[in-house]
N, C-alpha and C positions, 0 to 999 in steps of 0.2 A: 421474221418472227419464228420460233420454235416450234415445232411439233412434235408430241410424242402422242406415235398412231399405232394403236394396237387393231392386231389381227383377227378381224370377229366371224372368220369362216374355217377356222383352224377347231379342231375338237374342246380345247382348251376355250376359246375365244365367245364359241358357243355359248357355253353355259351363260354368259351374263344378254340380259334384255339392252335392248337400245337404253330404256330409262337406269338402269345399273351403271353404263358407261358414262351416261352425263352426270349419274350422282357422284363418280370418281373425278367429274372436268372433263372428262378427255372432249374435244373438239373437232379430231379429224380418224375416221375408222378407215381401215384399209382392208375391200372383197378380192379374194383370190380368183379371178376366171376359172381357173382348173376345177377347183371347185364346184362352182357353180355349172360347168359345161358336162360335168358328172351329174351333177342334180342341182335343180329341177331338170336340168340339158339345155342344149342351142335352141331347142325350138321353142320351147316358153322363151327364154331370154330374148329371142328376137319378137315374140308378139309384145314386148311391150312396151309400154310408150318410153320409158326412160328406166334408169335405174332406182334411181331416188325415188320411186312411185312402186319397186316393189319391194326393197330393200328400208324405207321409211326414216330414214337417217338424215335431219335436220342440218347438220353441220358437214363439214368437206368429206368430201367422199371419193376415196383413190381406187380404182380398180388396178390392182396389179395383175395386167398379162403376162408375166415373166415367165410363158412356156419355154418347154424347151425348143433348140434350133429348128424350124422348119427343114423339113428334106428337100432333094434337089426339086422336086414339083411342087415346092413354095406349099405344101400342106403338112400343118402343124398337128401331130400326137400325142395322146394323152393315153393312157388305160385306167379305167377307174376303177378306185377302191370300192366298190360297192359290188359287182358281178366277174369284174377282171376285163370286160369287153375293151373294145380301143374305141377311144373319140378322132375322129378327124374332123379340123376345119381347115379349108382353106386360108391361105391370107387374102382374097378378096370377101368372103365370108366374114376372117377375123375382121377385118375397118370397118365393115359395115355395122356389126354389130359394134364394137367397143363407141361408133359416132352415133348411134340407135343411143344405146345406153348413157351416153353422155356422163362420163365423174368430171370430177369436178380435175382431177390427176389420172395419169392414166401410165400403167410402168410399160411401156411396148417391149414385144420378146424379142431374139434377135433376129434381125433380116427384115422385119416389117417397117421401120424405118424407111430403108431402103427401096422397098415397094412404095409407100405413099409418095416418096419424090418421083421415081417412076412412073407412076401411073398418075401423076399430077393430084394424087388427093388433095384435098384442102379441110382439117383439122379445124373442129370450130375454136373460135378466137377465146371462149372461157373454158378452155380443156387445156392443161398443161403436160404436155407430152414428155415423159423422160427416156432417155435412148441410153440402152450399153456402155459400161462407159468407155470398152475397149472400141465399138463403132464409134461413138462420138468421138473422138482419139484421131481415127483416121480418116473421119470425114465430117462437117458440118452437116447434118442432112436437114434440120428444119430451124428455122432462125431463131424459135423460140424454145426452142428444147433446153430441158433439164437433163443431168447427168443423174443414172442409174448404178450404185455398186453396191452389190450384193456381199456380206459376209460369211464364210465357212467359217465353224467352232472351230473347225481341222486345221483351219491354217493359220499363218501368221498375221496374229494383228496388228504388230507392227507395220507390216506390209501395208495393211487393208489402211491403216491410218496414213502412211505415205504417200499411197496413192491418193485417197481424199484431199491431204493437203494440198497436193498437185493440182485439183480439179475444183477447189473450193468455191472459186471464186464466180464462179457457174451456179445452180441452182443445184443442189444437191440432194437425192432422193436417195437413203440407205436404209438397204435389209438385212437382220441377220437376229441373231441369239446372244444379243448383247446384255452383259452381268454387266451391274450397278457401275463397276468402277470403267469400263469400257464408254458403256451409254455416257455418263459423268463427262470423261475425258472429249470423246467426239463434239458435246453441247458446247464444253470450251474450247471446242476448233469451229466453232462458227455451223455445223449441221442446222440446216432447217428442216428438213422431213429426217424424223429418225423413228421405224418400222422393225417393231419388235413382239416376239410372241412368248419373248421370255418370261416375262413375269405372268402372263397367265398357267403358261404349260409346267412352270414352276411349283406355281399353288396348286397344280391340277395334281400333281403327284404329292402334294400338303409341305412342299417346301415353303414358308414365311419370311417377308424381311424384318429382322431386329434393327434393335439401332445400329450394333456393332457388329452384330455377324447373322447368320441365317438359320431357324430353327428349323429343323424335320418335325413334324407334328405326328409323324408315326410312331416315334421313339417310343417305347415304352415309358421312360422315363419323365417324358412329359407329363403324365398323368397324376405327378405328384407339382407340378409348375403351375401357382394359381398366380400369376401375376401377366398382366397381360403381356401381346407380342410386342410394343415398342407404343411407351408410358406418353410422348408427343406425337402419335400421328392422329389425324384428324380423319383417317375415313371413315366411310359409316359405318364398316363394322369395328373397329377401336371405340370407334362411339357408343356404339351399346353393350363396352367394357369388359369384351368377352377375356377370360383368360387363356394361358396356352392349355390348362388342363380342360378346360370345358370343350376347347374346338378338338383336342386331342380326342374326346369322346365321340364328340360332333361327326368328326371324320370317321370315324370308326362305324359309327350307328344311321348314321345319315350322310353319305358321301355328297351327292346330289347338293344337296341343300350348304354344306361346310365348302365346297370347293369354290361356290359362290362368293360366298364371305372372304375367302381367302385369296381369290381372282382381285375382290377389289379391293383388298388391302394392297396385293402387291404391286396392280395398275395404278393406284392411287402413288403411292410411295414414285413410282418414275414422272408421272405428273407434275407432283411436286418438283423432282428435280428440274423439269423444265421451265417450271416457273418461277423459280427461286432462284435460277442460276445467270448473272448477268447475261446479255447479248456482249458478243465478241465484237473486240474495236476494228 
């Protein structure tokens, strides 16, 4: 089955509440560790009993740990955006909490993998672990592992899709900044998690999807366009009929409140794609 999981600890991702995301459908959200180990920090996150208990998210719930490489003493770094300081955790630290936290998906950074077959961890049996996909490549590390591949805007996506087809046949977990016709393409190569922050981070700057192409809501020119952003879609803000000249306004005089609207226009619109679009044979 298909997923289209947007990123709700990204700035963009933010603005919308738990009940905004399920007015759009979505079904599976994905929390960034990094994030989170910045704020609130490791030490709330280890007092609590689970994730789903502070986070309050009903439906699957992936924690992607996609730190960067651990150094040679196996401890993983971060600096955060909020004072500049450096986070360190261990990776006996990282397992313990990511198995505390319990998601339901869980993206491991690289080298940790590696450590749990080492150190004999044992991953609970409703946690779906996905590993590198260059580590999974050269070793099997856990029987039930999913494949992890991350997209750069910067690089080739033909590549990126090459490689996917290579690994399809696995459990496939992808991240990146995929445009409509990308995301589109990947669902008809069979992708079951496909993790994107596109269409939030999109609307965050007032970029909208039309039917046929994409409107800047900043333009000034908008402000003479009463006709709405795309006459068949069905989310809830198309449904309370706004036009592009109104939101043009909206955005201009109430950012806060217009970016909302416009997050789940355009989380809704990839949604649809997923549900509309056959499963592959």
């Amino acid at each position: 089955m298909k997923q289209f999981v947007p990123v709700v600890t990204s700035e963009a991702g933010a603005c919308l509440t738990l009940a905004n995301w399920q007015e759009i459908g979505a079904k599976t959200l994905a929390y960034y560790l990094d994030a989170w180990l910045m704020k609130p920090g490791y030490a709330l996150l280890n007092s609590l009993p689970n994730l789903r208990s502070y986070c309050g998210w009903k439906g699957t719930i992936v924690l992607n740990a996609s730190l960067a490489p651990a150094k040679m003493d196996g401890i993983y770094t971060l600096r955060s955006r909020y004072d500049g300081s450096t986070v360190r955790i261990s990776s006996e630290e990282l397992i313990s909490l990511i198995i505390k936290l319990a998601p339901d998906l869980v993206v491991l950074p690289p080298g940790l993998a590696a450590y749990i077959v080492e150190q004999r961890i044992a991953l609970p049996k409703t946690m779906q672990p996905f590993i590198p996909a260059k580590e999974f490549l050269e070793s099997e590390y856990l029987g039930q592992s999913g494949v992890y591949l991350s997209y750069e805007s910067t690089s080739s996506f033909e590549n990126f899709l090459a490689q996917f087809e290579q690994l399809k046949a696995k459990p496939c977990y992808l991240s990146g900044h995929f445009d409509r016709q990308q995301a589109q393409l990947l669902l008809k190569e069979g992708v079951q998690w496909l993790e994107t922050d596109k269409p939030a981070s999109d609307a965050f700057v007032g970029l909208v999807y039309g039917e046929t192409e994409d409107v800047g809501l900043v333009d000034n020119a908008i402000a003479e366009q009463h006709q709405p952003i795309y006459i068949n879609c069905s989310c809830p803000t198309c449904a309370q009929k706004f036009t592009k000249a109104y939101l043009h306004h909206l955005l201009l005089q109430t950012p806060l409140l217009c970016q909302r609207f416009l997050i789940q226009h355009n989380a809704h619109n990839y949604q649809m794609m997923v549900e509309t679009l056959p499963d592959s044979k």
